[in-house]
GUBALUM-556246 format. One record per residue (C-alpha): chain; x, z, y; residue in one letter. Coordinates in pm, 1 decimal, always signed. Layout:
N
<atom><unit>A</unit><X>X</X><Z>Z</Z><Y>Y</Y><code>A</code></atom>
...
REM end
This chain:
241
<atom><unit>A</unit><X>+1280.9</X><Z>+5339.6</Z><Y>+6268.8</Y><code>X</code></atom>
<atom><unit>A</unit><X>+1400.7</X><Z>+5007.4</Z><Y>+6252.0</Y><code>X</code></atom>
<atom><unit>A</unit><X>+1763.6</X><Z>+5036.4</Z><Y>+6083.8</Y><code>X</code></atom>
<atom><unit>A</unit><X>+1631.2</X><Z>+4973.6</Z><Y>+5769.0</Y><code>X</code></atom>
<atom><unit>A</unit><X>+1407.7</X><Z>+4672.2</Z><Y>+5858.7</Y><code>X</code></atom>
<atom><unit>A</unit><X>+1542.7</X><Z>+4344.1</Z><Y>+5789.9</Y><code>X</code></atom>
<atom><unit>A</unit><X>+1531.6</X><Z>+4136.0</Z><Y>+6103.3</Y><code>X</code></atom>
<atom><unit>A</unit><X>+1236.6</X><Z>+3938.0</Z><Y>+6035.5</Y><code>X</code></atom>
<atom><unit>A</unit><X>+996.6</X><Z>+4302.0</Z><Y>+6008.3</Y><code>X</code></atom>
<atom><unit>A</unit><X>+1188.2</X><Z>+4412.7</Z><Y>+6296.0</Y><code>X</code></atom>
<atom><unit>A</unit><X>+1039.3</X><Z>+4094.7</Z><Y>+6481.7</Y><code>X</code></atom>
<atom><unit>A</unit><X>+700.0</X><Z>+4176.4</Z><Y>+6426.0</Y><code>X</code></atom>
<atom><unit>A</unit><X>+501.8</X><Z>+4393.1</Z><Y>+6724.5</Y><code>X</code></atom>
<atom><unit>A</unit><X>+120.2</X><Z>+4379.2</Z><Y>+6544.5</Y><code>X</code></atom>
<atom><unit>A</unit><X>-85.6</X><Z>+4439.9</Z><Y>+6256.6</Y><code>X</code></atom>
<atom><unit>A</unit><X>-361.0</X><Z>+4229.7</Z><Y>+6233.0</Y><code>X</code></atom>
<atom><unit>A</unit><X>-599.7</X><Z>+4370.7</Z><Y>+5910.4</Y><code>X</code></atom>
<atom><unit>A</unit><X>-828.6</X><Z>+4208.0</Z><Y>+5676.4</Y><code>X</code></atom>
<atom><unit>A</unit><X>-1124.4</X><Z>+4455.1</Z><Y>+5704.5</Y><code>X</code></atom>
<atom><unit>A</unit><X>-1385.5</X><Z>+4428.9</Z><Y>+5440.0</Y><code>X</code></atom>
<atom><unit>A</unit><X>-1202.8</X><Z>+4551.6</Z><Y>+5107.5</Y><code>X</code></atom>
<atom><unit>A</unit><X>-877.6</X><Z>+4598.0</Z><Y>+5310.1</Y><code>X</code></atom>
<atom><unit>A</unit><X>-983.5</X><Z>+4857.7</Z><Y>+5526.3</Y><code>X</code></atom>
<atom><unit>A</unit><X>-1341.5</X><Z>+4982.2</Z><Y>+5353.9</Y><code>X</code></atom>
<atom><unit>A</unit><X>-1488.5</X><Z>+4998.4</Z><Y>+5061.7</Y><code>X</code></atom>
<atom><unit>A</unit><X>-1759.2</X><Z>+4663.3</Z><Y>+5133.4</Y><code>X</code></atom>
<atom><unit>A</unit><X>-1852.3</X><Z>+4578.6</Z><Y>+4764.2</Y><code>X</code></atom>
<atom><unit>A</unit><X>-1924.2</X><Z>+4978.8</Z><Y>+4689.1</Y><code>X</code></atom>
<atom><unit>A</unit><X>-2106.2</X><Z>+5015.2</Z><Y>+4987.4</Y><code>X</code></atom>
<atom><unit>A</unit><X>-2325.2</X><Z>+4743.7</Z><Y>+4930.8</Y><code>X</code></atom>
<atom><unit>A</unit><X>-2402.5</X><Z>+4850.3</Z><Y>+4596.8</Y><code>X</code></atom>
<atom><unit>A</unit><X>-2480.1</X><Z>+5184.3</Z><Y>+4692.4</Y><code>X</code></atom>
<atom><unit>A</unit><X>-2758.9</X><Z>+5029.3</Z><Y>+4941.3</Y><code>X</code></atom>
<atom><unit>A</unit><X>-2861.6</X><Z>+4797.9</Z><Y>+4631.1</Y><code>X</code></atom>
<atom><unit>A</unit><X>-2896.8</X><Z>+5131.8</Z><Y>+4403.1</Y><code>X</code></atom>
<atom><unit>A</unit><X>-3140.6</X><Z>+5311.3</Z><Y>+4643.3</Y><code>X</code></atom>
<atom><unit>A</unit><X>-3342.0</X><Z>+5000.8</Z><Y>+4716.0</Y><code>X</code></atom>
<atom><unit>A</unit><X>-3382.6</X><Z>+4924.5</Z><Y>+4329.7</Y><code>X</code></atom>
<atom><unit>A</unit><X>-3458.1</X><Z>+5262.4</Z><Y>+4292.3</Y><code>X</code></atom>
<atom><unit>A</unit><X>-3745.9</X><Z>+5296.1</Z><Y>+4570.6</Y><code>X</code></atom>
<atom><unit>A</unit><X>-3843.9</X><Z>+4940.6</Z><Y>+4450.8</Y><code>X</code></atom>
<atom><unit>A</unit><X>-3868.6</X><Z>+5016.3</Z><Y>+4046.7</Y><code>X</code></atom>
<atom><unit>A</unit><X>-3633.7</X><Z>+4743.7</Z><Y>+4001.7</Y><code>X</code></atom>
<atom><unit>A</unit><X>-3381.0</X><Z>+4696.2</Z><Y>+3736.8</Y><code>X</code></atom>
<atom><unit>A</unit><X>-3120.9</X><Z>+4974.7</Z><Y>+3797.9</Y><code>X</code></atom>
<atom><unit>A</unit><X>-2770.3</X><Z>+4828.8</Z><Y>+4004.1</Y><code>X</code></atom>
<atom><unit>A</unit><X>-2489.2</X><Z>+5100.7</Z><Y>+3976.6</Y><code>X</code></atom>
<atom><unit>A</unit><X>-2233.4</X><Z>+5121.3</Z><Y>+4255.6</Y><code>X</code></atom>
<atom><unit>A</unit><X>-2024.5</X><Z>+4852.7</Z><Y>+4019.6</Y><code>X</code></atom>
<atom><unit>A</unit><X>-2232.7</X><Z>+4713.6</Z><Y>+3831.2</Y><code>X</code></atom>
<atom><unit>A</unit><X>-2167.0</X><Z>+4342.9</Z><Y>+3678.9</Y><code>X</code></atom>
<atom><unit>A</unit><X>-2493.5</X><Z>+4208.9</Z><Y>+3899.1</Y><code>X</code></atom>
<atom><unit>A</unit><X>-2380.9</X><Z>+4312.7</Z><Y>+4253.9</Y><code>X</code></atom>
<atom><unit>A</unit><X>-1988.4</X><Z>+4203.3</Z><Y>+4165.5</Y><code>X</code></atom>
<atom><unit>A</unit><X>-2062.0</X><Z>+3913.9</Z><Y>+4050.1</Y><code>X</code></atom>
<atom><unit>A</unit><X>-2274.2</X><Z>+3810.6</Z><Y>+4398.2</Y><code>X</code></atom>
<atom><unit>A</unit><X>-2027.6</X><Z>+3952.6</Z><Y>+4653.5</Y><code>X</code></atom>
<atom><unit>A</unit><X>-1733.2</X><Z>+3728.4</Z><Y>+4756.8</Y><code>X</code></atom>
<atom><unit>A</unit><X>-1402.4</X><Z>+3885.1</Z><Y>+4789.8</Y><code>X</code></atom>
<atom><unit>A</unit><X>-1271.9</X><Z>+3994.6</Z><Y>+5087.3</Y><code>X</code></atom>
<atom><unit>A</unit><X>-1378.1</X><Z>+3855.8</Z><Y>+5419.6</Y><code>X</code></atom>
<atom><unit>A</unit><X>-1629.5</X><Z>+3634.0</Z><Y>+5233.2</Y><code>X</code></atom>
<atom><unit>A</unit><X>-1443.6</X><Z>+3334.6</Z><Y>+5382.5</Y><code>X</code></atom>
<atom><unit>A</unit><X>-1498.1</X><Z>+3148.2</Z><Y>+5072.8</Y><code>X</code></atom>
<atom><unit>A</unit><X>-1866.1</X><Z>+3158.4</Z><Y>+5079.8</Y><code>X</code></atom>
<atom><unit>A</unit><X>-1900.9</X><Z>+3122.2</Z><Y>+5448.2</Y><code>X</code></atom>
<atom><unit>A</unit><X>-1693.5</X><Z>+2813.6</Z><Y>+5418.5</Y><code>X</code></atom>
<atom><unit>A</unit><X>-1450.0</X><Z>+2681.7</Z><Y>+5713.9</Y><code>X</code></atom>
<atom><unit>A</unit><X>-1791.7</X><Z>+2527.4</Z><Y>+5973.8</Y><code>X</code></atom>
<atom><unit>A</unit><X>-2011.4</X><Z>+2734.6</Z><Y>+5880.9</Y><code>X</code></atom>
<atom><unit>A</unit><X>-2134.6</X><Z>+2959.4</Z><Y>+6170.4</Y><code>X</code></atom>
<atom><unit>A</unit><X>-2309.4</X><Z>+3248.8</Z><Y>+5982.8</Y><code>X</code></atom>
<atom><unit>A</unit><X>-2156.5</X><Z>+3542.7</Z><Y>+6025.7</Y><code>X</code></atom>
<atom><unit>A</unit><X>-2101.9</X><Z>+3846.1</Z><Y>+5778.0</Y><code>X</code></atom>
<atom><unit>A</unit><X>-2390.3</X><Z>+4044.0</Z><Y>+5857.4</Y><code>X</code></atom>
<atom><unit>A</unit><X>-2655.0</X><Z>+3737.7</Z><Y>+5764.4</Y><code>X</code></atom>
<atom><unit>A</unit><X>-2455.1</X><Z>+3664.3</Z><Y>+5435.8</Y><code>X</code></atom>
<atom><unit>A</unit><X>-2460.9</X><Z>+4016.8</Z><Y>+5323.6</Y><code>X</code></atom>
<atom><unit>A</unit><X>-2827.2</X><Z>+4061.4</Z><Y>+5406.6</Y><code>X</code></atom>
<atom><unit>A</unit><X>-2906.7</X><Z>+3730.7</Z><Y>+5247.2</Y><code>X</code></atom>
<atom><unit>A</unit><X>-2708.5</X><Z>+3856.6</Z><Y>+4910.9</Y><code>X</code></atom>
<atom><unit>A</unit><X>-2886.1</X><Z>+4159.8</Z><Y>+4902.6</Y><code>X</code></atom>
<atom><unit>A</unit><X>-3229.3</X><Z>+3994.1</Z><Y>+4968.1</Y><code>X</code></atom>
<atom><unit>A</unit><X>-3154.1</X><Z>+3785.6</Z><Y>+4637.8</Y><code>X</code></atom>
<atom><unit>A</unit><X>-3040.3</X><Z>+4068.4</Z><Y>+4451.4</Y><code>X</code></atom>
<atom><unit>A</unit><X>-3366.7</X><Z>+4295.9</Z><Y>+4487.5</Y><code>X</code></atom>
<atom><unit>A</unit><X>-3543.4</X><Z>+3940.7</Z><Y>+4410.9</Y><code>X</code></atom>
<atom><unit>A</unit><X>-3439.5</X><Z>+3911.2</Z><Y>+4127.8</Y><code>X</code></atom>
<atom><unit>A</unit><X>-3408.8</X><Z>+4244.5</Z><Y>+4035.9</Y><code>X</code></atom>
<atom><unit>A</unit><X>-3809.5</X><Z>+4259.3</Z><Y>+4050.4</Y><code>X</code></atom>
<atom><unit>A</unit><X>-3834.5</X><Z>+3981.4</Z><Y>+3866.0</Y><code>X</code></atom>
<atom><unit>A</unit><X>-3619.0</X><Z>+4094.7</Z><Y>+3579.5</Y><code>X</code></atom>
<atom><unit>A</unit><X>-3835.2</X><Z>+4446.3</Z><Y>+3583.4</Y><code>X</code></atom>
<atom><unit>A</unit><X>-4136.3</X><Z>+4225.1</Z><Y>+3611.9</Y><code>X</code></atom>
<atom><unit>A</unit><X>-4278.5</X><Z>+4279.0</Z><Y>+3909.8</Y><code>X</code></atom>
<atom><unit>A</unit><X>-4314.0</X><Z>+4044.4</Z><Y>+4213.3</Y><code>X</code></atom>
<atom><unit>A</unit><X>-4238.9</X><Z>+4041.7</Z><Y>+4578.4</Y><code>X</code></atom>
<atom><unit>A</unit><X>-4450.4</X><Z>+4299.2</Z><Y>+4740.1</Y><code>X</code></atom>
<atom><unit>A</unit><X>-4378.6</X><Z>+4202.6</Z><Y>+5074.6</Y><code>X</code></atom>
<atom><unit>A</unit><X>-4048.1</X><Z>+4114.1</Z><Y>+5315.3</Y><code>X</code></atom>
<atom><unit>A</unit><X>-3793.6</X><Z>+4354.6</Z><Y>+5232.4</Y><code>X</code></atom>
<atom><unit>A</unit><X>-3555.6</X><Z>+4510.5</Z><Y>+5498.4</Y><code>X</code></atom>
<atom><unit>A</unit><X>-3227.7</X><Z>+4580.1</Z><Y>+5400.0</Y><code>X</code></atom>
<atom><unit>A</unit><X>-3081.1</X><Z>+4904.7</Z><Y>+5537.4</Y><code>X</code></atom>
<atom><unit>A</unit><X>-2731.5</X><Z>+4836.6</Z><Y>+5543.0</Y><code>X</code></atom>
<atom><unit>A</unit><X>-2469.0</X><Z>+5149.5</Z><Y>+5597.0</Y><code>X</code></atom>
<atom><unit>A</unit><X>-2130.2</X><Z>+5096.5</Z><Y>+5757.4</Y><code>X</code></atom>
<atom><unit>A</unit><X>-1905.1</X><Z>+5007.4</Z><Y>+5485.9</Y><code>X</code></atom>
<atom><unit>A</unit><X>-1713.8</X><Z>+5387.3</Z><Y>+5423.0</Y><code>X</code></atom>
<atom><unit>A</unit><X>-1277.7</X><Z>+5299.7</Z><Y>+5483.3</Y><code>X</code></atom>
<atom><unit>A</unit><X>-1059.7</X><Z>+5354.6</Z><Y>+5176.8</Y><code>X</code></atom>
<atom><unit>A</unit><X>-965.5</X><Z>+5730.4</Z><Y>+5142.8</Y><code>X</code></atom>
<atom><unit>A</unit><X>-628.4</X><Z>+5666.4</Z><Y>+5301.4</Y><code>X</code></atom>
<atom><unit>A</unit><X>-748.8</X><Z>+5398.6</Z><Y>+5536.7</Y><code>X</code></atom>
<atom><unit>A</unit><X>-799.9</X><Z>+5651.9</Z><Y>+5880.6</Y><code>X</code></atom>
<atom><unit>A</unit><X>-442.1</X><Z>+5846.5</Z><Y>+5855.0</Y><code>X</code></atom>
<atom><unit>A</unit><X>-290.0</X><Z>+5536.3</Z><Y>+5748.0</Y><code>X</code></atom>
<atom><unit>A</unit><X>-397.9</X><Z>+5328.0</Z><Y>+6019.9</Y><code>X</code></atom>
<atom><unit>A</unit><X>-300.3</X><Z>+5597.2</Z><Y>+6306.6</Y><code>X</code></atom>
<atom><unit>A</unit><X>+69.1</X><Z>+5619.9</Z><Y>+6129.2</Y><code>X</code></atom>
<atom><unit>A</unit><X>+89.0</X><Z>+5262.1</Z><Y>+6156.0</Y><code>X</code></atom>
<atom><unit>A</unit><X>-27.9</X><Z>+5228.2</Z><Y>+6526.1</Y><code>X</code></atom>
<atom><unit>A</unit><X>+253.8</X><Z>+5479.5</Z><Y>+6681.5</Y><code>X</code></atom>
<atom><unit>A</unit><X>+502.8</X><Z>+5180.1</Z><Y>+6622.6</Y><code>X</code></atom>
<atom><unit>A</unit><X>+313.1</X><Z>+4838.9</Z><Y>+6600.3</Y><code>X</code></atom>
<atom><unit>A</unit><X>-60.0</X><Z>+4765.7</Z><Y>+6756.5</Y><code>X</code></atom>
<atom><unit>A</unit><X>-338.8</X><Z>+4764.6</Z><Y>+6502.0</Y><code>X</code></atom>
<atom><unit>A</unit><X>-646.2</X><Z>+4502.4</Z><Y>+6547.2</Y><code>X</code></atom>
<atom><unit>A</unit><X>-893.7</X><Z>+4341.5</Z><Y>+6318.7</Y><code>X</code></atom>
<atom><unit>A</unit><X>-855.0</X><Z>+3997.8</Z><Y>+6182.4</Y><code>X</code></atom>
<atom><unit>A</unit><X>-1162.3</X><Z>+3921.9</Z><Y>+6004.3</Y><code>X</code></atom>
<atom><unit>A</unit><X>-1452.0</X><Z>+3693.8</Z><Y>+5926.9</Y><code>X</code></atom>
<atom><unit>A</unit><X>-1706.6</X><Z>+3979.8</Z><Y>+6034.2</Y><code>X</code></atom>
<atom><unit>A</unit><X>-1909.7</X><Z>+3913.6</Z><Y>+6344.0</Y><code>X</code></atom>
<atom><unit>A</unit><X>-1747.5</X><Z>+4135.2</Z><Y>+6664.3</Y><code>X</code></atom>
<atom><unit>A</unit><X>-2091.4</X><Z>+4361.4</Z><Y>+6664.8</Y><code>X</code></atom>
<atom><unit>A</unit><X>-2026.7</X><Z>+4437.6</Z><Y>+6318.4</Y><code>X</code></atom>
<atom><unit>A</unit><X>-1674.3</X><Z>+4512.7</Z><Y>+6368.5</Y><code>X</code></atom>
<atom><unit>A</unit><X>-1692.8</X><Z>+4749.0</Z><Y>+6665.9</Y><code>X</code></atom>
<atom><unit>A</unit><X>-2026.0</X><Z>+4955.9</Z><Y>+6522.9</Y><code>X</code></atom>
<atom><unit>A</unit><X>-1821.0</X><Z>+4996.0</Z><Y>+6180.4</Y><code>X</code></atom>
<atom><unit>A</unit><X>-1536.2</X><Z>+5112.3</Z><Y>+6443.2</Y><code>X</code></atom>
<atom><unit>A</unit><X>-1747.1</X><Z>+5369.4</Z><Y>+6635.0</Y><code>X</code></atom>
<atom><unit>A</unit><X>-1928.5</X><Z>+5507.4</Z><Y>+6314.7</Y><code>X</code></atom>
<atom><unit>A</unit><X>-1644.1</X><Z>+5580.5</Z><Y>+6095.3</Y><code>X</code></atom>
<atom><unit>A</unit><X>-1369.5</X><Z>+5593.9</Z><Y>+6377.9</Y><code>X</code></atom>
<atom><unit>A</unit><X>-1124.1</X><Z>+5366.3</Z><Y>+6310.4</Y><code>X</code></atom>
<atom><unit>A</unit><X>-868.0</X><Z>+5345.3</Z><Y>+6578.7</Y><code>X</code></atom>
<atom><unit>A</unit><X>-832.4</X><Z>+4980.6</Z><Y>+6626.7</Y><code>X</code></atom>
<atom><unit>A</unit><X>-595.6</X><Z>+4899.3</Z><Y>+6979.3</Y><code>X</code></atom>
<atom><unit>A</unit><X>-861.1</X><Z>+4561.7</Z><Y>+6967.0</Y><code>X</code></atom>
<atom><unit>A</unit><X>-1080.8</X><Z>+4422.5</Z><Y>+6764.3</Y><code>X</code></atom>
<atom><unit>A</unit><X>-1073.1</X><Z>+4041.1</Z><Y>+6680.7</Y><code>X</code></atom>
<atom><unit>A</unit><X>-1301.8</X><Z>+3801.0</Z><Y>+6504.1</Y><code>X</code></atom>
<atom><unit>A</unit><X>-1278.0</X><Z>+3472.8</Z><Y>+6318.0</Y><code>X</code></atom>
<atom><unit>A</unit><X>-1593.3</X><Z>+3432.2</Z><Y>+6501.4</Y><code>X</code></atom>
<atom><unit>A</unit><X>-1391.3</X><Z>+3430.0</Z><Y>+6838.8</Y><code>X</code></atom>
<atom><unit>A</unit><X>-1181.6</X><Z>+3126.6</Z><Y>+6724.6</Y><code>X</code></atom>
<atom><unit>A</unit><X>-1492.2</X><Z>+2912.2</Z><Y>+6570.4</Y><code>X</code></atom>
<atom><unit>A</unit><X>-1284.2</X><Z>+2929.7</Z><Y>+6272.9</Y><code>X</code></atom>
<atom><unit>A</unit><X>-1320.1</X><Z>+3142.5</Z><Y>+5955.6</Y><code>X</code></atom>
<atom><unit>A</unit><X>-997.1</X><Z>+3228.6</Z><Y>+5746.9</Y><code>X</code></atom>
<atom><unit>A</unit><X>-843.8</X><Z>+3051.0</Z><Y>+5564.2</Y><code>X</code></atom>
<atom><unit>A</unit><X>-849.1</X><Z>+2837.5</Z><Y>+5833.6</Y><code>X</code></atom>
<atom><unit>A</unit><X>-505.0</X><Z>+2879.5</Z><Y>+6005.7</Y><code>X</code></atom>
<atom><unit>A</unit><X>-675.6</X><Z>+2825.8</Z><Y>+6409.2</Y><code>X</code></atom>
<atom><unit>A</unit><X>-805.4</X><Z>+3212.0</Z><Y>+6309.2</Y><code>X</code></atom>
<atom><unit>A</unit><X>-441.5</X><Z>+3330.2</Z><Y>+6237.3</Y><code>X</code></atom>
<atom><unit>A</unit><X>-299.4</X><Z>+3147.5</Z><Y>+6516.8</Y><code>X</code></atom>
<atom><unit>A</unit><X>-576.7</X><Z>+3207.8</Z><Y>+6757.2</Y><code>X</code></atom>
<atom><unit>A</unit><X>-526.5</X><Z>+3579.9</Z><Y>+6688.2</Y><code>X</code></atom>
<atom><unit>A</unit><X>-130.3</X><Z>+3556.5</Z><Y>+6759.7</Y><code>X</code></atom>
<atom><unit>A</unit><X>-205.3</X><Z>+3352.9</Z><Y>+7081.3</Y><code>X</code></atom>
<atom><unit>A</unit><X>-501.4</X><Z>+3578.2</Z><Y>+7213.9</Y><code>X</code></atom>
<atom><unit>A</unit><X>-206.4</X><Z>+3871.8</Z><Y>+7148.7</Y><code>X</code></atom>
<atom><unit>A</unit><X>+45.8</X><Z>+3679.2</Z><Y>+7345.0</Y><code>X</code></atom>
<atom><unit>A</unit><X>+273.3</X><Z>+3702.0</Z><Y>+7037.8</Y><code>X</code></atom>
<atom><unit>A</unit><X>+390.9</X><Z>+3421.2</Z><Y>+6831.2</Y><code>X</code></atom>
<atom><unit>A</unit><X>+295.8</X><Z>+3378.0</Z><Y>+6490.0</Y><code>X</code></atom>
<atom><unit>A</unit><X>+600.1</X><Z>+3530.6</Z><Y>+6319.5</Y><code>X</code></atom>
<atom><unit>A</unit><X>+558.5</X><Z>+3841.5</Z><Y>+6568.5</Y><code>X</code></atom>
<atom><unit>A</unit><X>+253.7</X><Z>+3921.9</Z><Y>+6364.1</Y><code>X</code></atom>
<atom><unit>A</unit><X>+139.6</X><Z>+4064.3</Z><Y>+6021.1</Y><code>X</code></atom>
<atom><unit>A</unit><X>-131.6</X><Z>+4001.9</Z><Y>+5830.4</Y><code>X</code></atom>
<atom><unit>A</unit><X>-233.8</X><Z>+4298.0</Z><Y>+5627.8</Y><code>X</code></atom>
<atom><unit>A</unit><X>-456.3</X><Z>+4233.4</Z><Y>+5367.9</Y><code>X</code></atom>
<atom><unit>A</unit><X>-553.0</X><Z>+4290.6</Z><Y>+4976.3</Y><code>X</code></atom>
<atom><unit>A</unit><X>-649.9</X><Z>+3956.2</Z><Y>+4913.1</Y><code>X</code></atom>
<atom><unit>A</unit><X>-352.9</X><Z>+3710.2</Z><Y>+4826.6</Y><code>X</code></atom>
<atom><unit>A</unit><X>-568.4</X><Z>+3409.9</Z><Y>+4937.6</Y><code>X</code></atom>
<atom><unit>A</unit><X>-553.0</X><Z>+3534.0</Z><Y>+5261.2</Y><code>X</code></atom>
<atom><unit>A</unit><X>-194.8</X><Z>+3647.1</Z><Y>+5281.9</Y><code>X</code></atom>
<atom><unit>A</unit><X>-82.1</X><Z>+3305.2</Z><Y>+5168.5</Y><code>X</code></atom>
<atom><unit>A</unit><X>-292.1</X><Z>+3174.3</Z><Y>+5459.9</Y><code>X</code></atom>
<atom><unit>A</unit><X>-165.9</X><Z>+3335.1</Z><Y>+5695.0</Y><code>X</code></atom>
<atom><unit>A</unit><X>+194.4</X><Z>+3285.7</Z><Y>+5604.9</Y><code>X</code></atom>
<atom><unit>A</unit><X>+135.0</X><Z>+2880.0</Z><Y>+5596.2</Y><code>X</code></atom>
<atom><unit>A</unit><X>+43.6</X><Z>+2926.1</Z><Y>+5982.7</Y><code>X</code></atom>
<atom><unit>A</unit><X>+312.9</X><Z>+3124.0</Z><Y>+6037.4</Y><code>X</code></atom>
<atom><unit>A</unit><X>+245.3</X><Z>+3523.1</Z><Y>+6024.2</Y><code>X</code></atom>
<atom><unit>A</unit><X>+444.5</X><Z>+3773.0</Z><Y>+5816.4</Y><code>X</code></atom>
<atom><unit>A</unit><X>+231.8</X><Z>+3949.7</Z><Y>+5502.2</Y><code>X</code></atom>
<atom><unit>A</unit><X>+189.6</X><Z>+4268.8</Z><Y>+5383.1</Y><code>X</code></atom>
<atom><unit>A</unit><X>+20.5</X><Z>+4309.8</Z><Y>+5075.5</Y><code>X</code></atom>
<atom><unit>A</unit><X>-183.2</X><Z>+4644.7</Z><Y>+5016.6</Y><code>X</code></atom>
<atom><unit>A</unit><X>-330.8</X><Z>+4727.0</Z><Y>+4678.9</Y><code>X</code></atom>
<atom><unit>A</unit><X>-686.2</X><Z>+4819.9</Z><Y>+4637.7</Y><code>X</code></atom>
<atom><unit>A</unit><X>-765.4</X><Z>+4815.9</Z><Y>+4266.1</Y><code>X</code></atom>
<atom><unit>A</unit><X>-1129.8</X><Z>+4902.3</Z><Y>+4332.5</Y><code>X</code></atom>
<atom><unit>A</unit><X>-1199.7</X><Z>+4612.3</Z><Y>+4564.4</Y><code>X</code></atom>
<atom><unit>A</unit><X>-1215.7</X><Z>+4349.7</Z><Y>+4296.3</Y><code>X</code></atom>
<atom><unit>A</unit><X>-1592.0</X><Z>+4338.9</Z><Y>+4115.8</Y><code>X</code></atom>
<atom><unit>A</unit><X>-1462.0</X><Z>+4127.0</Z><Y>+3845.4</Y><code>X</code></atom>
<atom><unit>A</unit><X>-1152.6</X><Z>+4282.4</Z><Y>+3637.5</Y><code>X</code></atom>
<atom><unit>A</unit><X>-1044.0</X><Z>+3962.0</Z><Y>+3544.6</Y><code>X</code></atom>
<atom><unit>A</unit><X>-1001.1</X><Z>+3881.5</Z><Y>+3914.9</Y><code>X</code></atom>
<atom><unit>A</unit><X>-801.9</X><Z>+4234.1</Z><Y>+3958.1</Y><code>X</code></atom>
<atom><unit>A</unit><X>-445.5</X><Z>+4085.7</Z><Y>+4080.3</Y><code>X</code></atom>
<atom><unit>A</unit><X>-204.3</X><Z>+4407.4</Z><Y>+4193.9</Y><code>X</code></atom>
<atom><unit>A</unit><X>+160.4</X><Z>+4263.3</Z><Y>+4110.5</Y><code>X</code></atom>
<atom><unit>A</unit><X>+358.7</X><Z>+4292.0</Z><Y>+4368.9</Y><code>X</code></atom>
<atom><unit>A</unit><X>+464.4</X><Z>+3913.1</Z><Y>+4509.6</Y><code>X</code></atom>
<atom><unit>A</unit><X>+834.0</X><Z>+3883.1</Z><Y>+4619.9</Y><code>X</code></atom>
<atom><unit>A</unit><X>+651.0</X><Z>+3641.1</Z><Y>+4879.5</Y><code>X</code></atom>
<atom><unit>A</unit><X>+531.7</X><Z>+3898.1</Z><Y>+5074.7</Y><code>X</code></atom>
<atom><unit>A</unit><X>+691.2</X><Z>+4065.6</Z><Y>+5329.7</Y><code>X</code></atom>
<atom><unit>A</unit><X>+612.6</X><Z>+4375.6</Z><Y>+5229.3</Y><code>X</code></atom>
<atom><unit>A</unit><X>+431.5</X><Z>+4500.5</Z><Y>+4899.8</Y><code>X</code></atom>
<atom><unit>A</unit><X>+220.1</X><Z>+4846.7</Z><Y>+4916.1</Y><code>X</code></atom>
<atom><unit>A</unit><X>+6.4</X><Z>+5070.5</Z><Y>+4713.5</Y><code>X</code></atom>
<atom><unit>A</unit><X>-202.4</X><Z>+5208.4</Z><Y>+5048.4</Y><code>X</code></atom>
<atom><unit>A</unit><X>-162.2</X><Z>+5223.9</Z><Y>+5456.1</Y><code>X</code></atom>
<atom><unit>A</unit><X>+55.5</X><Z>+5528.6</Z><Y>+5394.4</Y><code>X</code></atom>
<atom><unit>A</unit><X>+290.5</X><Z>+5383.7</Z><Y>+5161.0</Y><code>X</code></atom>
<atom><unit>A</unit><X>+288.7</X><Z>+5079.8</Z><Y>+5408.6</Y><code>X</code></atom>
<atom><unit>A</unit><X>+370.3</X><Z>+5310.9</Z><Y>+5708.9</Y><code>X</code></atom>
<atom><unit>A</unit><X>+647.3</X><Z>+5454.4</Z><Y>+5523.0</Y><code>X</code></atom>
<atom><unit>A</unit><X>+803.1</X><Z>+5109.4</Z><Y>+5418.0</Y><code>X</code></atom>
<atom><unit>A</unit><X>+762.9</X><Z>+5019.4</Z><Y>+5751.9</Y><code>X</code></atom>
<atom><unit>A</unit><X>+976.7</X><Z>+5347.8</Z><Y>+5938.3</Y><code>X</code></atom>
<atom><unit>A</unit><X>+680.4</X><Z>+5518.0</Z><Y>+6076.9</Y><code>X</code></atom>
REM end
């Protein structure tokens, strides 16, 4: 497996993954919720990608909009984005609040390759989370659409959101690995680049439909990087597994 790893891969013993757009489809999911709320609501109509809902969602982890002391975790932001959206939805339809709305939220669905990918990847290296979504949100998005994390770690954990590097290196050192015994897998170059300043190897996985905005869409491959893929298989297989 390892012969055709240069030395610094070979170093590496875990995978730590950027979950929401990494590992599931987060924006789409959301929309979908948004779509049958509008719809039950007779507000202006929200398609799974529609220019409203990208524009509102943060990339990623959300770490940008959470902001590095900020405390709220993912599952208040996302219900507080989709609160605003049906708001103003209504309004544009012209109709007002009719009462306190209650978001029903579904677990984010993983990427189509996301499941096989994953259990490829954990017969040679362990796989755990390494996100800015609250632990409860984590493990019930774990158990619902079974991914097979060997742990699952939070930014919350640390008191730190990424970018901040005490979440990389708090992962590495709750691990008992060292930073360049780890990989950050992610589709977000932000956070890549973050995690390499503190230390971490990067592996950059492609997911063209992650990105609301086209203009934002960036898939070139970054010599960077420690490794450049189009999906968790094509990562497996660059890695020997």
């Amino acid at each position: 497996m390892t012969k055709k790893l240069t030395p610094a891969l070979r170093a590496v013993k875990a995978l730590t993954f950027d979950v929401f757009g990494t590992v599931v489809d987060w924006r789409g999911s959301i929309a979908r919720e948004g779509l049958k709320l509008g719809k039950e609501l007779a507000c202006a109509p929200t398609g799974p990608r529609s220019p409203m809902l990208a524009r509102r969602l943060p990339a990623g982890d959300a770490g940008s909009a959470l902001g590095p002391a900020t405390l709220t975790n993912i599952d208040s932001l996302h219900r507080r984005i989709l609160d605003r959206i049906l708001d103003e939805s209504a309004s544009h339809a012209g109709r007002g609040a009719e009462g306190p709305l209650e978001p029903r939220l579904a677990p984010p669905r993983p990427w189509p390759d996301a499941l096989r990918g994953l259990k490829r990847l954990k017969k040679g290296y362990l796989v755990t989370t390494l996100s800015n979504g609250n632990v409860s949100l984590l493990t019930n998005m774990a158990k619902h659409a079974g991914l097979p994390w060997d742990c699952v770690l939070s930014a919350e954990l640390f008191h730190h959101y990424k970018p901040d590097p005490e979440a990389y290196l708090g992962a590495a050192a709750m691990l008992g690995l060292k930073p360049h015994e780890v990989m950050m897998v992610a589709a977000h170059k932000s956070d890549l680049r973050a995690a390499q300043a503190a230390g971490l190897r990067a592996a950059f996985v492609q997911r063209p439909l992650e990105f609301g905005d086209p203009a934002k869409k960036d898939l070139k491959p970054e010599k960077t990087f420690d490794v450049n893929a189009k999906d968790f298989i094509d990562l497996a297989s660059k890695l020997g597994l």
